[in-house]
C-alpha positions as CSV (number, residue, x, y, z in Angstrom):
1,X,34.9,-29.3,9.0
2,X,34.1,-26.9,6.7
3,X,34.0,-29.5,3.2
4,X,31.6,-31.5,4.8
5,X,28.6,-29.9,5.0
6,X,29.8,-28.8,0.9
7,X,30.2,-32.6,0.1
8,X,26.6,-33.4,2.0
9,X,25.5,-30.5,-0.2
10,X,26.7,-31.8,-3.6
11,X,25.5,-35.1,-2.8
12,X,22.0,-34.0,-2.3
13,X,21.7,-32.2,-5.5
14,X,23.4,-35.0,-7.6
15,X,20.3,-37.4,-5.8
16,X,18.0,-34.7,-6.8
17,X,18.8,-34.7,-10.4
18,X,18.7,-38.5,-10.7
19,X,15.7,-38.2,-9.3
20,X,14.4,-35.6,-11.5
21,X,15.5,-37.8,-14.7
22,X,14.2,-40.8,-13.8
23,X,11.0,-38.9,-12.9
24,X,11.1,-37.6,-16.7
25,X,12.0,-40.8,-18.4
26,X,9.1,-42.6,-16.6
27,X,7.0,-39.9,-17.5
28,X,5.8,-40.1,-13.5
29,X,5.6,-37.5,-11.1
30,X,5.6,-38.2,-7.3
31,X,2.7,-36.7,-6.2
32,X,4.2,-36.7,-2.6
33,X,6.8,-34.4,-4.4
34,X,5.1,-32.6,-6.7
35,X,3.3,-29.3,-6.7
36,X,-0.7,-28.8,-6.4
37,X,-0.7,-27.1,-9.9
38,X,1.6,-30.2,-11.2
39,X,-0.7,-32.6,-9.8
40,X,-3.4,-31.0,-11.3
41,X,-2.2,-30.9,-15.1
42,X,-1.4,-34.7,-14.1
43,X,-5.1,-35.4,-13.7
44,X,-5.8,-33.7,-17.2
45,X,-3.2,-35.1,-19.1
46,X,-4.4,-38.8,-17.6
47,X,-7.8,-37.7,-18.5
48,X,-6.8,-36.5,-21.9
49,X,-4.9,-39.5,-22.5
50,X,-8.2,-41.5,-22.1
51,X,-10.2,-39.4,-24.1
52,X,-7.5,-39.9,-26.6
53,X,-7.3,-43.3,-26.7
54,X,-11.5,-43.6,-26.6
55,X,-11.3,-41.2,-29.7
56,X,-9.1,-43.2,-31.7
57,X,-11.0,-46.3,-31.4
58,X,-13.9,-44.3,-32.6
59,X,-11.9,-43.4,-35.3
60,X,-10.8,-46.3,-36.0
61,X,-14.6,-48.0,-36.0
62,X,-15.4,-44.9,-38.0
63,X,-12.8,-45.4,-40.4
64,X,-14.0,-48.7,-41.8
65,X,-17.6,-48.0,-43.3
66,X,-14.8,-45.3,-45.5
67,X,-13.3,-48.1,-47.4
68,X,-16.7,-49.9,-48.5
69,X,-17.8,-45.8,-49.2
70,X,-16.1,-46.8,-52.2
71,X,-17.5,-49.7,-54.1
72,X,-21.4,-48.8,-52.2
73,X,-22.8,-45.9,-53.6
74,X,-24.4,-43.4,-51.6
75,X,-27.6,-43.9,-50.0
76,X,-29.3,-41.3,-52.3
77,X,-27.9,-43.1,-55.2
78,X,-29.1,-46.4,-53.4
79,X,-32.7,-45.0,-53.2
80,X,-32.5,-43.8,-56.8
81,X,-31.1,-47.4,-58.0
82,X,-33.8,-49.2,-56.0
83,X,-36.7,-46.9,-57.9
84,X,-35.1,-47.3,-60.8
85,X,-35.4,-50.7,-60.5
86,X,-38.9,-50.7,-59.1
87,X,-40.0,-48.9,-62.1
88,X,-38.5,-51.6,-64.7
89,X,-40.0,-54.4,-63.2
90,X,-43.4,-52.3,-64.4
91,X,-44.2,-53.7,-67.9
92,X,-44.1,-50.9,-70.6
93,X,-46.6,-50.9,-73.5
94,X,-47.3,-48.3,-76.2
95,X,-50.7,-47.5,-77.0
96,X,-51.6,-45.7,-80.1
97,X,-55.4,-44.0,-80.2
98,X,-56.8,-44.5,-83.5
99,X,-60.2,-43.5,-84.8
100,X,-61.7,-41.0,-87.7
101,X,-61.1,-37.6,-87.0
102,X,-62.7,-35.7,-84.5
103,X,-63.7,-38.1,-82.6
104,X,-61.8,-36.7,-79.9
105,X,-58.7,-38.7,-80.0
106,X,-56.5,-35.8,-78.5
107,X,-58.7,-35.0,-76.2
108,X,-59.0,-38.6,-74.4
109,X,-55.4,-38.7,-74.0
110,X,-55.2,-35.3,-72.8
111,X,-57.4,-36.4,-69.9
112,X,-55.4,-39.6,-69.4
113,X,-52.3,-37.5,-68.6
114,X,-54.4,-35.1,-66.4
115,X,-56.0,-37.5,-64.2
116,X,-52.7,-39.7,-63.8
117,X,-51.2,-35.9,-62.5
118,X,-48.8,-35.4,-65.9
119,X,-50.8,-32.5,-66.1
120,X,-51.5,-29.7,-63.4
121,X,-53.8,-27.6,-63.4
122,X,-52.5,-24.0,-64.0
123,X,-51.6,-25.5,-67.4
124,X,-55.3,-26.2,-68.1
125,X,-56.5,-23.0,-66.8
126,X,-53.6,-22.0,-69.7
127,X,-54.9,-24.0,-72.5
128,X,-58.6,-23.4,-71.7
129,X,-57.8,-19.4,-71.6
130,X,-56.5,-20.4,-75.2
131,X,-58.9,-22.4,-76.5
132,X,-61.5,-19.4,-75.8
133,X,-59.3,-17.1,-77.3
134,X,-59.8,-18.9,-80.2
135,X,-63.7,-19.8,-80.3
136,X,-62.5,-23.9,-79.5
137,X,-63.6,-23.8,-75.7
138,X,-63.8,-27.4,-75.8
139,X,-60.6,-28.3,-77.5
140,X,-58.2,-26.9,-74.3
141,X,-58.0,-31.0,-73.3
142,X,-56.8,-31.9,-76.8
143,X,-54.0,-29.0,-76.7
144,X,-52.1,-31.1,-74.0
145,X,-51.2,-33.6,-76.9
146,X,-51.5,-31.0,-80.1
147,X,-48.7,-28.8,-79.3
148,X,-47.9,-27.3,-82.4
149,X,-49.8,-23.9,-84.0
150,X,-51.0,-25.8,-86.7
151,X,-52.7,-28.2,-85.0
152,X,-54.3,-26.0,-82.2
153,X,-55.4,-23.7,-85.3
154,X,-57.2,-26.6,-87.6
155,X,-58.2,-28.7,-84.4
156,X,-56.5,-31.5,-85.9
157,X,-53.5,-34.2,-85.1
158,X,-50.7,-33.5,-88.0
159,X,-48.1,-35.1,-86.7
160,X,-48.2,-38.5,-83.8
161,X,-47.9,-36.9,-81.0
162,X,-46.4,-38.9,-77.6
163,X,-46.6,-38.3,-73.7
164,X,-46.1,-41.2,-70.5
165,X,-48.2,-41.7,-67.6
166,X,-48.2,-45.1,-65.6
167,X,-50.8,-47.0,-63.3
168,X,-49.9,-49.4,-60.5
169,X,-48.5,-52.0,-62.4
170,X,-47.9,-50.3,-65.9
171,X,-46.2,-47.9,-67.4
172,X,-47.5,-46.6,-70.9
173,X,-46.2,-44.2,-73.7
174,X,-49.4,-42.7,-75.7
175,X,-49.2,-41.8,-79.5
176,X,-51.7,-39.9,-80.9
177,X,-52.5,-40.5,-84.3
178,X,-53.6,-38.2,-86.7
179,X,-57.3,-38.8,-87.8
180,X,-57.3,-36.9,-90.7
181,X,-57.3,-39.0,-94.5
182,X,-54.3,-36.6,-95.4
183,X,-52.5,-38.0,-92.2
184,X,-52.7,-41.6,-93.2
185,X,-48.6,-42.0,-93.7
186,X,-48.1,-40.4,-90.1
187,X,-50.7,-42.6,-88.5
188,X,-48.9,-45.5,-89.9
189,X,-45.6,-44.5,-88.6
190,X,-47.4,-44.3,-85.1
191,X,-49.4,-47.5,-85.2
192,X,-46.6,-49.6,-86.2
193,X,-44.4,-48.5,-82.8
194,X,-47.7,-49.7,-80.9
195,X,-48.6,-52.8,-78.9
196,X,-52.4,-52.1,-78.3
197,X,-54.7,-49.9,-79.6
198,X,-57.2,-47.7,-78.0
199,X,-60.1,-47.3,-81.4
200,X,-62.1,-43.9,-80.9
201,X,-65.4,-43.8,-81.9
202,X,-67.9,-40.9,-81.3
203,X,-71.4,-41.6,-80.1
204,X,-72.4,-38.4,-81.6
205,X,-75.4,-38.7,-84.0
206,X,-73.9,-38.3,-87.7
207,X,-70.5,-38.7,-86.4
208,X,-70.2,-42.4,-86.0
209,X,-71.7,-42.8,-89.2
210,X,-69.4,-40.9,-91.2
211,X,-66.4,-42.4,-89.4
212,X,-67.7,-46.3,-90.0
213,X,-69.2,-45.7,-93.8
214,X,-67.0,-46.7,-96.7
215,X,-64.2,-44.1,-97.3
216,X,-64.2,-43.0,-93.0
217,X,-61.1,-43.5,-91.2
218,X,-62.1,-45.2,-88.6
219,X,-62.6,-48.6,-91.0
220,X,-59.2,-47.8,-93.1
221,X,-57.4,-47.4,-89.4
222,X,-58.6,-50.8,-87.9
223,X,-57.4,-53.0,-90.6
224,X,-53.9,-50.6,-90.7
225,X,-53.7,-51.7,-87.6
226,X,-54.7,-55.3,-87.1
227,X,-51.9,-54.9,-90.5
228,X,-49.3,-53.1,-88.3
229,X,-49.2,-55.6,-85.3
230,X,-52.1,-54.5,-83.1
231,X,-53.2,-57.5,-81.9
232,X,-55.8,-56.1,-78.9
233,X,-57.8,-53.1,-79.4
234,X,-60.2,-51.1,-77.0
235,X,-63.1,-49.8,-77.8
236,X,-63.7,-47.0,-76.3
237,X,-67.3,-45.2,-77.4
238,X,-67.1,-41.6,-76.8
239,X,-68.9,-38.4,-76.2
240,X,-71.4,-40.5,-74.3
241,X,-72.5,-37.0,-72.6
242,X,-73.5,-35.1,-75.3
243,X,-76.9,-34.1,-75.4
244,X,-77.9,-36.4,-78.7
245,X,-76.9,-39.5,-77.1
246,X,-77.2,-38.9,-72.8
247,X,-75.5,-42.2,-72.0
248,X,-78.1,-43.6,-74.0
249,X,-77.9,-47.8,-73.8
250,X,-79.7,-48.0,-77.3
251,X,-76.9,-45.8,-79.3
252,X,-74.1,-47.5,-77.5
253,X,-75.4,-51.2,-78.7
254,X,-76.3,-50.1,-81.9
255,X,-72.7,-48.9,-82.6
256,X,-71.2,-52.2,-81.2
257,X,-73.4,-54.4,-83.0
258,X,-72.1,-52.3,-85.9
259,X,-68.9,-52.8,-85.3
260,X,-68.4,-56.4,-84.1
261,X,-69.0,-58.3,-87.8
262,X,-66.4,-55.5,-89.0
263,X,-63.8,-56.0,-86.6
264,X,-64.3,-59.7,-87.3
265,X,-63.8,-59.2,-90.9
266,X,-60.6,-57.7,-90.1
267,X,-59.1,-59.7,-88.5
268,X,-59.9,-59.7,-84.8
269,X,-61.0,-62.3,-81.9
270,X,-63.6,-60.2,-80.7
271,X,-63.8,-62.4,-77.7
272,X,-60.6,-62.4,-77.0
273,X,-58.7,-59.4,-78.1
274,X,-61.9,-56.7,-78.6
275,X,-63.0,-54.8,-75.3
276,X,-65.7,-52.2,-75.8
277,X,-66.8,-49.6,-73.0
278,X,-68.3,-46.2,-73.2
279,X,-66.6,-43.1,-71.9
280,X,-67.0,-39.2,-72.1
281,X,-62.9,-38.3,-73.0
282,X,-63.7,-34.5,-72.4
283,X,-65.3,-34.6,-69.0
284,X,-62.9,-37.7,-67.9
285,X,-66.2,-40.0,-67.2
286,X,-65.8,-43.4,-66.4
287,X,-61.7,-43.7,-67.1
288,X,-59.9,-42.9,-63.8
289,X,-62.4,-44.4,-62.1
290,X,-65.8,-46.1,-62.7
291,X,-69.1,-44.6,-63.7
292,X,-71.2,-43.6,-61.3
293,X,-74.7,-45.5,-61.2
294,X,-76.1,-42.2,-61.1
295,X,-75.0,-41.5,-64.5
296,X,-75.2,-44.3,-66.5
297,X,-77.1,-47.7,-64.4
298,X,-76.9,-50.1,-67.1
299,X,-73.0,-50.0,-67.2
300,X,-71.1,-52.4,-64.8
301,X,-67.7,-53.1,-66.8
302,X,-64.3,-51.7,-65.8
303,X,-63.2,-48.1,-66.2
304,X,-60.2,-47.1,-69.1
305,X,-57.3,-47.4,-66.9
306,X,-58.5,-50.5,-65.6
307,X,-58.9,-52.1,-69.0
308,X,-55.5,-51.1,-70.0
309,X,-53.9,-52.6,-67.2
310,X,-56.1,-56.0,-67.5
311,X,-54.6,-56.0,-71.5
312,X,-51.9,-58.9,-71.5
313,X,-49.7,-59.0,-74.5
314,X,-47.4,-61.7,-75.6
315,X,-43.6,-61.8,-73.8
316,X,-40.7,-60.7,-75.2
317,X,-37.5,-62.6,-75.5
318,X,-34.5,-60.0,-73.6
319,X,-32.2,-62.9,-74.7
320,X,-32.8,-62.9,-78.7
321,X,-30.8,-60.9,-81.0
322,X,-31.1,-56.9,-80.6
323,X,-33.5,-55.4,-83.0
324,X,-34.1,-51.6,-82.7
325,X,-35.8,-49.8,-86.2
326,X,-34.2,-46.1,-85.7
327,X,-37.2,-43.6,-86.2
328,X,-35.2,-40.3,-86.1
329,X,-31.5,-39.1,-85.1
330,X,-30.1,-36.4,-83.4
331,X,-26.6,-35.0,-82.6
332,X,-26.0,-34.2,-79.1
333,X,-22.1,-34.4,-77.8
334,X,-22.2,-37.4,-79.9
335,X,-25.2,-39.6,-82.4
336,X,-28.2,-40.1,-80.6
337,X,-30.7,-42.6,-82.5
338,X,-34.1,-43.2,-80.9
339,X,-36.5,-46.2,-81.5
340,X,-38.6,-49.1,-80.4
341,X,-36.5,-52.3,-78.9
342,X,-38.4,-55.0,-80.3
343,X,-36.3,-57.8,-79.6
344,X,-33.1,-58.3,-77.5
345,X,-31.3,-55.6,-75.0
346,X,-29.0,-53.1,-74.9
347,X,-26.8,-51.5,-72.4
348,X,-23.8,-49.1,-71.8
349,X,-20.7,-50.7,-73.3
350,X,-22.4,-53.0,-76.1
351,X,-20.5,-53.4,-79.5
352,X,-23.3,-53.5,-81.9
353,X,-23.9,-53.2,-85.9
354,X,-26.3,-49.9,-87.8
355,X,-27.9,-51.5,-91.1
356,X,-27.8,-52.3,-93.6
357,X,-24.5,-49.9,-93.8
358,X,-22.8,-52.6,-91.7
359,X,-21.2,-49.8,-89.4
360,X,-20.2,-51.0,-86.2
361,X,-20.9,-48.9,-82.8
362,X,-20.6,-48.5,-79.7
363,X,-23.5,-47.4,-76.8
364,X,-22.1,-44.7,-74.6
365,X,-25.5,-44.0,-73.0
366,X,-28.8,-45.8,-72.9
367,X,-32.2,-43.8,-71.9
368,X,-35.2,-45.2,-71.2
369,X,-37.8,-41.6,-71.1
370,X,-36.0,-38.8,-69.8
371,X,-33.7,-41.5,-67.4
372,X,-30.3,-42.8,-68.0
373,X,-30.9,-46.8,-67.4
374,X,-28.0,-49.4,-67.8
375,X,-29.9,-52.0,-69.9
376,X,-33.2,-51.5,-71.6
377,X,-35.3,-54.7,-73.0
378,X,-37.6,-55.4,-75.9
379,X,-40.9,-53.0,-75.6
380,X,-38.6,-50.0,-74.1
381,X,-38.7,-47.0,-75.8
382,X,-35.3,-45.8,-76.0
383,X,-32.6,-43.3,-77.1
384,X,-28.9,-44.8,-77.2
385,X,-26.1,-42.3,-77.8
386,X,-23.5,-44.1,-79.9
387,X,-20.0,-43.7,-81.0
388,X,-18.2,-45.0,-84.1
389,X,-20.9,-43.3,-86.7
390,X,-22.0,-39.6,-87.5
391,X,-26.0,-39.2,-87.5
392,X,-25.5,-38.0,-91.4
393,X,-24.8,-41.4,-91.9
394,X,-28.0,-42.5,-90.2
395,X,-31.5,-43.0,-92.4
396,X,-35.1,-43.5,-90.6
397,X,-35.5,-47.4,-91.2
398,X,-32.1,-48.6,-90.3
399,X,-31.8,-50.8,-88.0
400,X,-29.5,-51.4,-84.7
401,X,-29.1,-55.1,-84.6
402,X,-26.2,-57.5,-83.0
403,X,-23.2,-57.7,-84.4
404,X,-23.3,-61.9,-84.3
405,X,-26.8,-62.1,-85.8
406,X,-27.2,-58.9,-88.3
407,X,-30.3,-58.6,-89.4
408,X,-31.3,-59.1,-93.5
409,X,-30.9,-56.2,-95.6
410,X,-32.9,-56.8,-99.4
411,X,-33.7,-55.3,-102.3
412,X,-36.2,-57.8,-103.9
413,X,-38.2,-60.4,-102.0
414,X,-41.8,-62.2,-102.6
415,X,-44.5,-61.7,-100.4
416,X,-48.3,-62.9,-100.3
417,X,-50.6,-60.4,-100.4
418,X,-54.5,-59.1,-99.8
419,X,-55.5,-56.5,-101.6
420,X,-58.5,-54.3,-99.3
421,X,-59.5,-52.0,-102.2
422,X,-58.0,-50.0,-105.3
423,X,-59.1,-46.7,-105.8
424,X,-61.6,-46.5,-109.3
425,X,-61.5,-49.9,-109.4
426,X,-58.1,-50.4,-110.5
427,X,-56.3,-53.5,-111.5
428,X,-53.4,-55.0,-109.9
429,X,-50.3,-56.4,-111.9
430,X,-46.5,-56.6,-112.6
431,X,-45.9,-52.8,-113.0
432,X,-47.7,-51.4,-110.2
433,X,-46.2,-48.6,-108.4
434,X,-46.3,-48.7,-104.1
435,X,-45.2,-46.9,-101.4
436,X,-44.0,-49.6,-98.5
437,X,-44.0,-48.9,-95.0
438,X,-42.0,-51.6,-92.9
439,X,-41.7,-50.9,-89.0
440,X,-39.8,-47.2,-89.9
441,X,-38.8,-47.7,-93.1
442,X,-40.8,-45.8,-96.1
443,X,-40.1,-46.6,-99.3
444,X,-41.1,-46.3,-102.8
445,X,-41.6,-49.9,-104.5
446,X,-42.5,-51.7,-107.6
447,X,-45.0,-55.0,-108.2
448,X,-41.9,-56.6,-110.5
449,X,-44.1,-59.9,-111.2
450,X,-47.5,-62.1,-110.3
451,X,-46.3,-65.8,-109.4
452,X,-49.7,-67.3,-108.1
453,X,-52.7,-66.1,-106.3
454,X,-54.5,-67.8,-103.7
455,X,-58.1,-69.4,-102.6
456,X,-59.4,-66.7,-100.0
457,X,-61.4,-69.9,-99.1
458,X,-59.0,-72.6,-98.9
459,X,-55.8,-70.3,-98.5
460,X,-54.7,-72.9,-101.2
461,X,-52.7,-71.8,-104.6
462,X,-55.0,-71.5,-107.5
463,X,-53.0,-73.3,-110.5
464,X,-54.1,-71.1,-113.3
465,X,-51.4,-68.4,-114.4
466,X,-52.2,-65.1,-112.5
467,X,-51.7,-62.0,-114.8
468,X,-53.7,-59.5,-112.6
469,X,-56.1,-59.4,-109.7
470,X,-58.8,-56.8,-108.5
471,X,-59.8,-55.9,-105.0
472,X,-60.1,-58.6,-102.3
473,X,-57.8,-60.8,-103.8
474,X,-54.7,-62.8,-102.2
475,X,-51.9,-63.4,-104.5
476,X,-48.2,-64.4,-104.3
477,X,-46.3,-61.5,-105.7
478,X,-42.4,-60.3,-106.3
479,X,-41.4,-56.9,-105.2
480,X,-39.1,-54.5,-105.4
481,X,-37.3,-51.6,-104.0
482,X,-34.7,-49.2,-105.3
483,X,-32.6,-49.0,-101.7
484,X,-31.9,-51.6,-99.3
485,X,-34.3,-52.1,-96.6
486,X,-33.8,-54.1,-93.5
487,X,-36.3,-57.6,-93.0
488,X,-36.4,-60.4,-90.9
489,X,-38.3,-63.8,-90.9
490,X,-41.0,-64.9,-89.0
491,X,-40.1,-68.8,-87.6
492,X,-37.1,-68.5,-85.3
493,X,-38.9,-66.5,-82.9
494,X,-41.9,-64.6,-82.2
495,X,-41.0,-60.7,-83.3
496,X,-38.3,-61.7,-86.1
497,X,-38.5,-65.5,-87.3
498,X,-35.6,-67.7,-88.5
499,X,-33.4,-67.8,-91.4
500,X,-33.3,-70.4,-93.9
501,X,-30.1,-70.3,-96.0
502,X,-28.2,-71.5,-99.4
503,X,-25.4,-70.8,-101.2
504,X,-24.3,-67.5,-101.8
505,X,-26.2,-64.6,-101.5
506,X,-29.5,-66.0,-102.3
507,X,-31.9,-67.1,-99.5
508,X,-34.4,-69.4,-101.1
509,X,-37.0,-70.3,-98.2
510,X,-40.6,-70.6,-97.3
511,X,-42.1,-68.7,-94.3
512,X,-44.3,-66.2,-92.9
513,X,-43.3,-63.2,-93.4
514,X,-43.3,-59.9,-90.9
515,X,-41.3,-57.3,-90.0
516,X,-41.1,-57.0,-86.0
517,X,-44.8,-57.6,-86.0
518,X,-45.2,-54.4,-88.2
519,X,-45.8,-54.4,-91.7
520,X,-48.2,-52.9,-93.7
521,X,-48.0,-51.3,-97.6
522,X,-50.6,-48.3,-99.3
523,X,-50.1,-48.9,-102.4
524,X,-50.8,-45.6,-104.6
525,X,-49.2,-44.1,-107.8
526,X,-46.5,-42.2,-106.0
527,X,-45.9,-41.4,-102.8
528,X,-48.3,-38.9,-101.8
529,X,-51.4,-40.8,-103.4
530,X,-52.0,-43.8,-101.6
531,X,-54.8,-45.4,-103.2
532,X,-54.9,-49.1,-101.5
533,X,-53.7,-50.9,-99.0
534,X,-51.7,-54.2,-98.5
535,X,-53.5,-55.9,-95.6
536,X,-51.3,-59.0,-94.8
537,X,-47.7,-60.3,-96.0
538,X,-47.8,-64.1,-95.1
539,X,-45.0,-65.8,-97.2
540,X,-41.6,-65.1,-98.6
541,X,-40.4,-67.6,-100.8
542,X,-37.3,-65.5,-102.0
543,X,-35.2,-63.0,-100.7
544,X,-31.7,-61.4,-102.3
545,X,-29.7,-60.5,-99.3
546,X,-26.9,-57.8,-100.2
């Protein structure tokens, strides 16, 4: 009787334990059995579960916008690419301010970066504290371009100085050339990077007259540069506000009607590529915005910025051969060459050729201002760090160029020439001594032989035999340099022209002739005295490529 009950008893557990494991491996609890507190972590570990499982969708959804993390930049870069982009589709022109000096050259494009916020003004209350210092209270505008001690000392523009500002639709580099007579070399360095000029004249009495009467600057610096490429030219009359003039109407026209017949004579469409207007560059009247009627009630023409952006200049071909004259070199973790792109592009990566040393690079970076851009096109001031050269072996006047389409490198070639005047009446023959300034390049040259000179009328070869010409003559002349320079033709396209070959290494051809749309020689008994001025190179009929 007594095993029983003990075999009931065993039973019952064994039932219990199956129980219990089957409970386990289902991972179920029977509520009915189970204990208040079990029941309760049931609920939260259901509920958990379901948060768990709501989680890992999210993470799953969240997961995928990782992977294209990758390959899309972030969206500050995004915002940074899309400005970047914004701001290349703004055309880019350099505009150089010319004029005989002190006739406040400096000054207008101080004001220009003031009033487009380059400048703020805790820096003018700076230079206008210096200026007093030194007796020049109304040179603190002119010290935002003049940065050196020199030129803040003598009040005049040594060196071509260069800033940015941009308008809606344009962004510009200013170089300030130097006024000065001594200066003539720089100015020509600084005209020949520029696609439109901005002429300063002063309305002051006396000081317009000096500027425009044989031997002023302001004459000598309109035909360098209708010579250099500057193809449209403002006018800008200024110091309209000084007491001597008042706005007057009657000074203003009688310096235009001054100037037109000799911008005409230079070269210029008037109609076309001459704008005049008056302005006051110290005061910043009438070039932000327009002039008041109050002040001046016979004026109705467009401010300065407004003229600028109204300037349209001939496109550029991004497709045609690279073309970039190196003005200066630096090292910095690598060669960095800055320049002009007048023809073709450039970007990170390129394989491309330094002449005429026929070194082949490599562009590691490409910076268009102060900003690293991936591809910069013709008109773009740039600076390209390269690899494959050392800057000691870099000159001013070479030349980064395509490797497929090099461009010419000569020591001899003829050109056409008009000669604008020789200093005490001087004579021009085989012989003469030059100094030649070619987009960067300055070198000395020699007049090696007279072939024919030409009807200024007819622009037709006379047929007598040419031994030596005087001033305003055209003639057909060989010349020569002691190092290679780098040259292009004219024809192919509109900055560099087309090649016409033969056999060998001599190019026999007949075409216009000019450098990137900058060319101009002073011709003068050594290279500090410049004592007349090659106006226009129009043919080359031979050219010794090396």
């Amino acid at each position: 009787m007594a095993e029983a009950p003990l075999l009931d008893i065993e039973e019952e557990v064994r039932s219990l334990q199956l129980d219990s494991a089957a409970s386990e491996i289902n991972g179920v609890i029977n509520p009915e059995d189970a204990r208040p507190e079990e029941v309760e972590k049931v609920d939260e570990m259901e509920k958990d579960s379901n948060d768990k499982v709501t989680v890992n969708s999210q993470e799953v959804h969240a997961e995928l916008p990782k992977v294209k993390d990758k390959e899309v930049p972030a969206p500050q870069d995004v915002e940074a690419l899309v400005e970047m982009e914004q701001d290349n589709k703004k055309r880019h022109l350099n505009v150089v301010f010319i004029g005989h000096v002190d006739a406040g050259k400096s000054t207008t494009g101080g004001q220009i970066l003031f009033l487009s916020g380059q400048v703020d003004d805790r820096t003018i209350q700076k230079y206008e504290k210096e200026a007093k210092d030194k007796s020049r209270e109304s040179w603190y505008m002119a010290y935002i371009m003049d940065t050196n001690e020199e030129e803040r000392v003598k009040g005049k523009t040594v060196e071509v100085g260069r800033a940015y500002f941009e308008t809606e639709t344009t962004r510009f580099t200013i170089l300030d050339a130097p006024g000065h007579k001594s200066y003539v070399p720089n100015m020509i360095s600084g005209a020949s990077q520029a696609d439109i000029g901005v002429l300063v004249i002063s309305a002051r009495k006396g000081e317009f007259e000096t500027g425009y009467e044989r031997g002023g600057q302001t004459r000598e610096h309109v035909q360098l540069a209708k010579t250099l490429g500057v193809s449209k030219l403002l006018v800008v009359v200024n110091k309209m506000d000084e007491p001597t003039v008042n706005w007057s109407k009657e000074r203003y026209d009688e310096i235009t009607s001054k100037m037109i017949p000799f911008l005409k004579s230079s070269g210029y469409n008037v109609k076309k590529d001459v704008q005049f207007l008056p302005i006051s560059g110290l005061m910043g009247t009438n070039m932000k915005t327009r002039l008041d009627k109050a002040i001046c009630p016979w004026w109705n023409g467009p401010c300065l910025f407004e003229a600028l952006d109204a300037i349209e200049v001939p496109p550029r071909d991004p497709n045609g051969p690279l073309r970039m004259p190196i003005i200066d070199k630096f090292k910095d973790m690598g060669t960095v060459v800055m320049g002009k792109i007048e023809s073709g592009s450039v970007k990170e990566g390129d394989t491309l050729m330094v002449m005429p040393n026929k070194t082949q690079v490599k562009v590691l970076a490409v910076y268009c201002d102060e900003n690293k851009v991936r591809r910069a096109g013709p008109g773009e001031n740039v600076r390209v760090k390269l690899s494959g050269i050392d800057d000691e072996d870099i000159l001013s006047g070479f030349v980064l160029s395509s490797v497929a389409r090099p461009i010419h490198a000569v020591t001899e070639f003829d050109a056409q020439l008009q000669i604008l005047e020789l200093l005490d009446n001087a004579i021009f023959t085989a012989g003469y001594k030059a100094v030649l300034h070619i987009h960067s390049v300055v070198e000395e040259c020699e007049i090696v032989q007279l072939l024919q000179q030409i009807d200024p009328k007819t622009r037709k070869p006379l047929k007598k035999k040419v031994l030596f010409v005087k001033n305003g003559a055209i003639v057909v002349c060989r010349v020569q340099v002691n190092n290679l320079i780098c040259v292009e033709k004219f024809l192919d396209f509109a900055q560099l022209g087309r090649e016409n070959s033969c056999s060998g290494k001599s190019y026999r051809t007949s075409f216009r002739f000019k450098f990137l749309n900058n060319f101009a020689v002073k011709l003068g008994l050594c290279s500090a005295q410049y004592i007349a001025l090659i106006h226009m190179i129009e043919r080359v009929s031979e050219t010794v490529l090396h």
